[in-house]
OpenMM code with the backbone's topology and positions (N, CA, C; nanometers):
from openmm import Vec3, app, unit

residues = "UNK UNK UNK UNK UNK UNK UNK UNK UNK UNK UNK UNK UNK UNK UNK UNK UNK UNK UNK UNK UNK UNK UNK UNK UNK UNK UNK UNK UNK UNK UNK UNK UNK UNK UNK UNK UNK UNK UNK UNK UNK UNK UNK UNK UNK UNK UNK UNK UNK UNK UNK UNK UNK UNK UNK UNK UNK UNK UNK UNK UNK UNK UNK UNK UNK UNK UNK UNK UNK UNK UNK UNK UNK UNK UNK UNK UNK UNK UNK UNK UNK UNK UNK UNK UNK UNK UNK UNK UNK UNK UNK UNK UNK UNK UNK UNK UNK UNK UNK UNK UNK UNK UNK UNK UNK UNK UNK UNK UNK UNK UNK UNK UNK UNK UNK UNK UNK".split()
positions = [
    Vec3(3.6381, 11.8020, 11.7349),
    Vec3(3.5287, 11.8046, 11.8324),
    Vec3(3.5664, 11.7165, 11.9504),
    Vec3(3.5735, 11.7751, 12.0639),
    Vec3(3.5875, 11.7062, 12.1555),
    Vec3(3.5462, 11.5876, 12.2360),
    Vec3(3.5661, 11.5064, 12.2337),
    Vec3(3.4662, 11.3189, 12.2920),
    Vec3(3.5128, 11.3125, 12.3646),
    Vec3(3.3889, 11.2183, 12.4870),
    Vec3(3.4486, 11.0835, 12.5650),
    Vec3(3.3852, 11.0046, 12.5486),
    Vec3(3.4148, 10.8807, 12.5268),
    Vec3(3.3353, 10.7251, 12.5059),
    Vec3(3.4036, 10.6245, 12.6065),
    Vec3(3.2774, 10.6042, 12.6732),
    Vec3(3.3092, 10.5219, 12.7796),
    Vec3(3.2667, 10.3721, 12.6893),
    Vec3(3.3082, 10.2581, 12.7512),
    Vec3(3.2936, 10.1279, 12.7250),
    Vec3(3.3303, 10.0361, 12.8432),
    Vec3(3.2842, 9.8467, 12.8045),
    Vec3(3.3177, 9.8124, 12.8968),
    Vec3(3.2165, 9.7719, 13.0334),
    Vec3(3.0540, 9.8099, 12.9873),
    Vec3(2.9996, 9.7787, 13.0920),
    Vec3(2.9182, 9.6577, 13.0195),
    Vec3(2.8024, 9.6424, 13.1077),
    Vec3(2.7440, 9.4893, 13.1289),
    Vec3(2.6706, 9.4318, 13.2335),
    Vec3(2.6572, 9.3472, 13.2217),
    Vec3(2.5576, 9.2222, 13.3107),
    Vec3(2.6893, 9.1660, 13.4048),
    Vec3(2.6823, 9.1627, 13.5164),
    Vec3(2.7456, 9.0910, 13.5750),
    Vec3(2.7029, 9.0281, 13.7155),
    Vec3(2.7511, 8.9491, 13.7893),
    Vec3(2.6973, 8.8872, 13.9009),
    Vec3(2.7899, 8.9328, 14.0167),
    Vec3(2.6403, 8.9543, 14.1062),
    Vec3(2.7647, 9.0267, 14.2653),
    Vec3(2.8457, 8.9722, 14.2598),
    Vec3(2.9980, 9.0035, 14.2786),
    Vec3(3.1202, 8.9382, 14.3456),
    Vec3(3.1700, 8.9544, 14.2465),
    Vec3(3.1329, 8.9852, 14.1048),
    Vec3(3.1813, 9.0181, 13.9944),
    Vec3(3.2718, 9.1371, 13.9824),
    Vec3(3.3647, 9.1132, 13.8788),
    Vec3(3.4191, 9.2336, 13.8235),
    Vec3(3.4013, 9.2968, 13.6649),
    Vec3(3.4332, 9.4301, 13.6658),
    Vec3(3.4216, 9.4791, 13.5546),
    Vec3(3.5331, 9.6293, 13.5187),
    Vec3(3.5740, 9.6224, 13.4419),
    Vec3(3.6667, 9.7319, 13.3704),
    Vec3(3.6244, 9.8439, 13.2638),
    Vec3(3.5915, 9.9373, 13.3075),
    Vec3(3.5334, 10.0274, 13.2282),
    Vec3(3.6447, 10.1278, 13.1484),
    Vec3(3.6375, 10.1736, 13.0274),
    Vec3(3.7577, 10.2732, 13.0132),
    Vec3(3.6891, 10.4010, 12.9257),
    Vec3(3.7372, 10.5041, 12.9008),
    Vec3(3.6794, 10.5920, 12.9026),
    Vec3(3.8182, 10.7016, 12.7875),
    Vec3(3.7686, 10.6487, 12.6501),
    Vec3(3.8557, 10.7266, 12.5587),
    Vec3(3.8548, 10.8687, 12.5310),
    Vec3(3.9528, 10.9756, 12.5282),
    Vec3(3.8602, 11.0947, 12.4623),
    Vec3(3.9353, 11.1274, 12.3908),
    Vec3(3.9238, 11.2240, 12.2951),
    Vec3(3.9418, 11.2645, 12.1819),
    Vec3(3.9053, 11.4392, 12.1540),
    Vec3(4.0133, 11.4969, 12.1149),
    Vec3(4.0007, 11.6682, 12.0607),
    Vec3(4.0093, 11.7207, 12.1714),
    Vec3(4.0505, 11.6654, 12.3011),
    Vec3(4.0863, 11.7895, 12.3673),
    Vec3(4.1868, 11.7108, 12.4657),
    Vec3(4.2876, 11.8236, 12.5328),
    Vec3(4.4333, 11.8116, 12.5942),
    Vec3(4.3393, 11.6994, 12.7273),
    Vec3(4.3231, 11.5847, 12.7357),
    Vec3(4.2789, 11.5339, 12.7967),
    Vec3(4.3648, 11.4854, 12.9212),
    Vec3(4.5288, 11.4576, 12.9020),
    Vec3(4.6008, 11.4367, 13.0007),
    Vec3(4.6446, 11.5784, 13.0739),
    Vec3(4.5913, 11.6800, 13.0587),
    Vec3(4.6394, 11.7674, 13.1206),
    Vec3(4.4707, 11.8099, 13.1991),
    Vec3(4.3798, 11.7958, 13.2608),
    Vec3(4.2796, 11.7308, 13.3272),
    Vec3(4.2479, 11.6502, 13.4014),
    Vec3(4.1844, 11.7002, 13.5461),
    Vec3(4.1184, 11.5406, 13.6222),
    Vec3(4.0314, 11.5169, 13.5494),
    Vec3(4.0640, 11.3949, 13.5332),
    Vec3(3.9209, 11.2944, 13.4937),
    Vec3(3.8373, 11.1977, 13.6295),
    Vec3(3.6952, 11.2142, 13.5968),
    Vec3(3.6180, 11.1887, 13.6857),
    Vec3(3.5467, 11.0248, 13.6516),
    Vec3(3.5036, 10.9781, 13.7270),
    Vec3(3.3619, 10.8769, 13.7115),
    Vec3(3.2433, 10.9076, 13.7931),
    Vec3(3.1337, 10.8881, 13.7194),
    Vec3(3.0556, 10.9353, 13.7833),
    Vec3(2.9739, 10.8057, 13.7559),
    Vec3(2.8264, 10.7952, 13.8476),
    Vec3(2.7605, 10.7161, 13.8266),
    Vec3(2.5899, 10.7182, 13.8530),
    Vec3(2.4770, 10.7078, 13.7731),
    Vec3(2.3748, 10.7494, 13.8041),
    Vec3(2.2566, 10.6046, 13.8246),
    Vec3(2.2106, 10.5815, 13.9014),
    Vec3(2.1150, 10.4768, 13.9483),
    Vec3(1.9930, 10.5353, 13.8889),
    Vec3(1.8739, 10.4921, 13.8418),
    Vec3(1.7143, 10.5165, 13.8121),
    Vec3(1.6397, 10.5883, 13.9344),
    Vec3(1.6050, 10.6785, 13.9342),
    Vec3(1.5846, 10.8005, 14.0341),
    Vec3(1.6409, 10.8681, 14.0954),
    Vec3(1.7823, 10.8448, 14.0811),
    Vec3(1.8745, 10.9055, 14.1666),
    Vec3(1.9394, 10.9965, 14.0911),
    Vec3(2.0076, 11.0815, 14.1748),
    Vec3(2.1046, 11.2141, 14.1188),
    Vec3(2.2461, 11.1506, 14.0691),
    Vec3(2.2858, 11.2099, 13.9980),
    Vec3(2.4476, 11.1722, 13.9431),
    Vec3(2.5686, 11.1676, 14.0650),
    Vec3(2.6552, 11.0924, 14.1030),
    Vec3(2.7249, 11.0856, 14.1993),
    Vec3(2.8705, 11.0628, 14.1458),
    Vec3(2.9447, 11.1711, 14.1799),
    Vec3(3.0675, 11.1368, 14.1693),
    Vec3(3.0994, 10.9927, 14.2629),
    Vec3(3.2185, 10.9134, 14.1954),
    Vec3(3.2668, 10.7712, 14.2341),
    Vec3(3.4109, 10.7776, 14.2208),
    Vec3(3.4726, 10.8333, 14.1614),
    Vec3(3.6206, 10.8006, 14.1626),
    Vec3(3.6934, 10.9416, 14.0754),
    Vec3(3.8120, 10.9788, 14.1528),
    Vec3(3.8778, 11.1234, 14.0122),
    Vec3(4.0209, 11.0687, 14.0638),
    Vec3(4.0918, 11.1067, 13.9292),
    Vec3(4.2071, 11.0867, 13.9685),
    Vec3(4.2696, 11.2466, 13.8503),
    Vec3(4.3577, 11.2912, 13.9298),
    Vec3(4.3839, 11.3989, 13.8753),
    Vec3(4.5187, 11.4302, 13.7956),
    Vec3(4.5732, 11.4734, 13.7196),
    Vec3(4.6625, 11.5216, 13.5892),
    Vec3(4.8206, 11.5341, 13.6453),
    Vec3(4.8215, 11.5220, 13.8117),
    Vec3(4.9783, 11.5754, 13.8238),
    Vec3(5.0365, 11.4394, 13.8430),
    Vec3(5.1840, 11.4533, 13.8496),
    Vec3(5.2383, 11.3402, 13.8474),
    Vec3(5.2412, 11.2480, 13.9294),
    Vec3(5.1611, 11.2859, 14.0719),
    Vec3(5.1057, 11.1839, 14.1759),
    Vec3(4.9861, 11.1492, 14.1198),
    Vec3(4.9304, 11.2086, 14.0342),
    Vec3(4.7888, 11.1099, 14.0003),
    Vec3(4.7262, 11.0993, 14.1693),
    Vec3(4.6769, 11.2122, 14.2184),
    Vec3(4.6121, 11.2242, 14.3309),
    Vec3(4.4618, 11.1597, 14.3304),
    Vec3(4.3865, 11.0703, 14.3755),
    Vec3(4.3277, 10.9857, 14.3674),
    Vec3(4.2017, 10.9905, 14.4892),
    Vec3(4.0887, 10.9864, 14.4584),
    Vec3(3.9960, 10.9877, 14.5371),
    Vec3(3.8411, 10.8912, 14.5191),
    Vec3(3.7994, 10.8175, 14.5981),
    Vec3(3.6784, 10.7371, 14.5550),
    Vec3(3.5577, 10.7962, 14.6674),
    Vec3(3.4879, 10.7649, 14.6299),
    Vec3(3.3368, 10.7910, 14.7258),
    Vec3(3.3211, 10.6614, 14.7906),
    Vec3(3.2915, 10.6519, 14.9292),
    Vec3(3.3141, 10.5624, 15.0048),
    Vec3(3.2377, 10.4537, 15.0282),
    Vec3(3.1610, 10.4611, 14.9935),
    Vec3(3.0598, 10.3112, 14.8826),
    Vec3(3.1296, 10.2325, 14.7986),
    Vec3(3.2516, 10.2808, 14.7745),
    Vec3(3.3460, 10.2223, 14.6453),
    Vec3(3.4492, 10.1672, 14.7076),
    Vec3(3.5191, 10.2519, 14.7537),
    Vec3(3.6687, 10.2676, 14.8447),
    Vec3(3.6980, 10.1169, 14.8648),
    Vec3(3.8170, 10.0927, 14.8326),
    Vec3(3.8616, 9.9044, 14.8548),
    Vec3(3.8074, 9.7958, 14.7522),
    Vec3(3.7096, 9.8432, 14.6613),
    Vec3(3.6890, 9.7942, 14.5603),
    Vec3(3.6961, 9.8120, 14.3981),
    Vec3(3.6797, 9.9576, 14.3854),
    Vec3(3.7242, 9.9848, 14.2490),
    Vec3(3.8778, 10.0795, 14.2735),
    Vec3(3.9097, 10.1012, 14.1439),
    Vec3(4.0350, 10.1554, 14.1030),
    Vec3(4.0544, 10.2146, 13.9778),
    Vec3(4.0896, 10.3396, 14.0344),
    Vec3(4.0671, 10.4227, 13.9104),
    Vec3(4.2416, 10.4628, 13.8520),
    Vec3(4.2437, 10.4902, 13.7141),
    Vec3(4.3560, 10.4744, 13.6926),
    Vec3(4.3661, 10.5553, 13.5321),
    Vec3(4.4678, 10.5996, 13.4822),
    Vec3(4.5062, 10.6852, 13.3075),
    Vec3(4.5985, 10.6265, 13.2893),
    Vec3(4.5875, 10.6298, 13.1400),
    Vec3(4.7221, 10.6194, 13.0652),
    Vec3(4.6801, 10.7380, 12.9620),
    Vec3(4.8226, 10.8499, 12.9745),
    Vec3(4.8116, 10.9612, 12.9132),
    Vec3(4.8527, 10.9516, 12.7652),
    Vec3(4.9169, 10.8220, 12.7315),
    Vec3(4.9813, 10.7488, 12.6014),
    Vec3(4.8219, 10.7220, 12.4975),
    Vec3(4.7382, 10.6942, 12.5699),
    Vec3(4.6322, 10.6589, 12.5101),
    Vec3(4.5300, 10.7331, 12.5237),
    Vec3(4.4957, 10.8274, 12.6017),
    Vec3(4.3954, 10.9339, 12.6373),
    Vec3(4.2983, 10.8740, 12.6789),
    Vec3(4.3583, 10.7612, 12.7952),
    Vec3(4.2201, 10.6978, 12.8460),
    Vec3(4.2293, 10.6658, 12.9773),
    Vec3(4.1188, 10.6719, 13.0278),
    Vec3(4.0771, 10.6276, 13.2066),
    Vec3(4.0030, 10.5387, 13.2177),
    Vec3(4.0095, 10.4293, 13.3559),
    Vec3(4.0235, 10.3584, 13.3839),
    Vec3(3.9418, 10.3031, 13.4969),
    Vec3(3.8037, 10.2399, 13.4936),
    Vec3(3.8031, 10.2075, 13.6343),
    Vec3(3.7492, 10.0835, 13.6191),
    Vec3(3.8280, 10.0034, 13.7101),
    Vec3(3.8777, 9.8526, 13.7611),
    Vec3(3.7592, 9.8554, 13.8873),
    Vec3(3.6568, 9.7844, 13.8451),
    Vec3(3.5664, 9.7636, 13.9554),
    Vec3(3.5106, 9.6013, 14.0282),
    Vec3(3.5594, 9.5683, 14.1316),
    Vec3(3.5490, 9.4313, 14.1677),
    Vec3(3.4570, 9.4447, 14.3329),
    Vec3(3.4428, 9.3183, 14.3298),
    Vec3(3.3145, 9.3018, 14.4212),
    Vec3(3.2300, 9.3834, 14.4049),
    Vec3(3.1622, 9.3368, 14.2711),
    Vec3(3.0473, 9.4257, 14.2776),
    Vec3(2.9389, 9.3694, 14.3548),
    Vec3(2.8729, 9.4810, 14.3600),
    Vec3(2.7076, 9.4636, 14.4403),
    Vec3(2.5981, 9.4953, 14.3865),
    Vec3(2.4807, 9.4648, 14.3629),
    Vec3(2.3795, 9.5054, 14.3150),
    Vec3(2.3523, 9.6826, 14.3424),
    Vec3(2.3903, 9.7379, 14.4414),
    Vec3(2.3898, 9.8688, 14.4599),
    Vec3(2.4753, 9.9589, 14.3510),
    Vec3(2.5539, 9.8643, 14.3071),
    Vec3(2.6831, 9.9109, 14.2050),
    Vec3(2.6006, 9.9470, 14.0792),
    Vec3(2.4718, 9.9221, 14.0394),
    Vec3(2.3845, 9.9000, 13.9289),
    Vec3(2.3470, 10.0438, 13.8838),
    Vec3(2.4015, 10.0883, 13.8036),
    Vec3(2.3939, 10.2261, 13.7451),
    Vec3(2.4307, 10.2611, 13.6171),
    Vec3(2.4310, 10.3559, 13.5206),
    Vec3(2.4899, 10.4107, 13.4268),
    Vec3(2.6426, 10.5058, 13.5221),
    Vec3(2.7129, 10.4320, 13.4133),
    Vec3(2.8540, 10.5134, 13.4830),
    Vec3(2.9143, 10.6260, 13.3363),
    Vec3(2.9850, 10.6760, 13.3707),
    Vec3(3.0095, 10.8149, 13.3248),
    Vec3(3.1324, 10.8897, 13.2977),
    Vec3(3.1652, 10.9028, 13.2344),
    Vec3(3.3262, 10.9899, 13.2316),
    Vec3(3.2832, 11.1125, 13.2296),
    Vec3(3.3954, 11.1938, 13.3141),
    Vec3(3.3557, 11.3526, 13.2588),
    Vec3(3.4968, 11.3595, 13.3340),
    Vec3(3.5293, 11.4955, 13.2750),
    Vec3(3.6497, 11.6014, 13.2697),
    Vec3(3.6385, 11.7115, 13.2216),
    Vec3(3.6531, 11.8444, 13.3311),
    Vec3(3.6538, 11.9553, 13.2520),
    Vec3(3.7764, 12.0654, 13.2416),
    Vec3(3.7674, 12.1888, 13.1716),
    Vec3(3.8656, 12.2625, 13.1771),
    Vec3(3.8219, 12.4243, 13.1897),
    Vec3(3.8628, 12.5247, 13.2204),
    Vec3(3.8316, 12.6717, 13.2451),
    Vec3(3.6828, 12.6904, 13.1618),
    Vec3(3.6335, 12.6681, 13.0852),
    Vec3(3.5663, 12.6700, 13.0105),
    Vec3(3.4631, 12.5623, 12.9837),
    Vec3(3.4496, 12.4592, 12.9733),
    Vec3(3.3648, 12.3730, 12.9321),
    Vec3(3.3965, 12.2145, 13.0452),
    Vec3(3.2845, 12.1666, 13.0239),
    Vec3(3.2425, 12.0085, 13.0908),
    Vec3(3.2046, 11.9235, 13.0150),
    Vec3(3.3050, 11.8360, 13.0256),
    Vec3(3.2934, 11.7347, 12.9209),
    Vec3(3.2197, 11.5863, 12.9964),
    Vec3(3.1228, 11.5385, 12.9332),
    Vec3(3.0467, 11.4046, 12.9620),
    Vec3(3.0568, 11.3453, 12.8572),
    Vec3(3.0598, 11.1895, 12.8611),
    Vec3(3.0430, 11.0445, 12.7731),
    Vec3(2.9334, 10.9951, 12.7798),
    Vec3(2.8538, 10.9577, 12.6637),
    Vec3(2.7657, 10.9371, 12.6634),
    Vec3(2.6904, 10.8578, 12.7748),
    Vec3(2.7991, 10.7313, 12.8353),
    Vec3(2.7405, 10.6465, 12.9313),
    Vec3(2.7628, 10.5078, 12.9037),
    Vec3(2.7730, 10.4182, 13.0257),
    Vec3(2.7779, 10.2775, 13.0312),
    Vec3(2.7146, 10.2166, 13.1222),
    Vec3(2.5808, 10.0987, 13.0389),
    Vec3(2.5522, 10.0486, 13.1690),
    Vec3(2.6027, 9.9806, 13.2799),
    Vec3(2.5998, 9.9617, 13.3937),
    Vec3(2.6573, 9.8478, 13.4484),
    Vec3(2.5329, 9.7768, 13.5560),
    Vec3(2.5131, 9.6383, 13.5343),
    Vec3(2.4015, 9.5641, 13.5750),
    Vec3(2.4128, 9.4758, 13.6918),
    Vec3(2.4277, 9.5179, 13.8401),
    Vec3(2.4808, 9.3753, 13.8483),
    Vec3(2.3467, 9.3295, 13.9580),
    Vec3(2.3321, 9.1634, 13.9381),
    Vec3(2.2476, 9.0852, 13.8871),
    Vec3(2.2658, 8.9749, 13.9212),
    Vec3(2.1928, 8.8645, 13.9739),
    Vec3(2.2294, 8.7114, 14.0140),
    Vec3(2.0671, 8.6679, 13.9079),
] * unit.nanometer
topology = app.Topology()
chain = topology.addChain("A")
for resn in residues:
    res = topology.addResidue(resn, chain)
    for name in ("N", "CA", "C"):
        topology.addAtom(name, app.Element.getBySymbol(name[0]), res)
């Protein structure tokens, strides 16, 4: 059965950092972009960061992010990566893995991330 389990989030204070990673399991996961996504309390789901399966690892953030997080795989471990610093209270959302393929869309259950003074 196919998973993603994200981990790695938390309470943290603006200016803070945090490392989220995002395992999956039962399906060809390095051969897939993998996404982050992130959802705030009333708000719609927003893509935040993809980095994609070829050997440039072609790389894209949403520009609320850009210069602060970093998204990143290791195909050895079937896991993704996002390295998020200077955070901001705006940063305060459930974040998200997803990756899909011809057929199906894969989501992780979710991670909070709090940030908070």
């Amino acid at each position: 059965q196919a998973q993603l389990v994200e981990s790695g989030g938390g309470l943290v204070q603006p200016g803070g950092s945090l490392r989220l990673s995002c395992v999956a399991s039962g399906l060809a996961f390095s051969s897939y972009t993998a996404n982050w996504y992130r959802q705030a309390p009333g708000k719609q789901r927003d893509l935040v960061a993809s980095i994609t399966n070829t050997p440039s690892d072609n790389i894209k953030y949403a520009d609320s992010v850009k210069g602060r997080f970093s998204i990143s795989r290791d195909n050895t471990k079937n896991t993704v990566y996002l390295q998020m610093n200077l955070l901001k209270p705006e940063d305060t959302a459930v974040y998200y893995c997803q990756t899909q393929n011809l057929f199906f869309t894969y989501w992780g259950q979710g991670t909070q991330v709090t940030v908070s003074s």
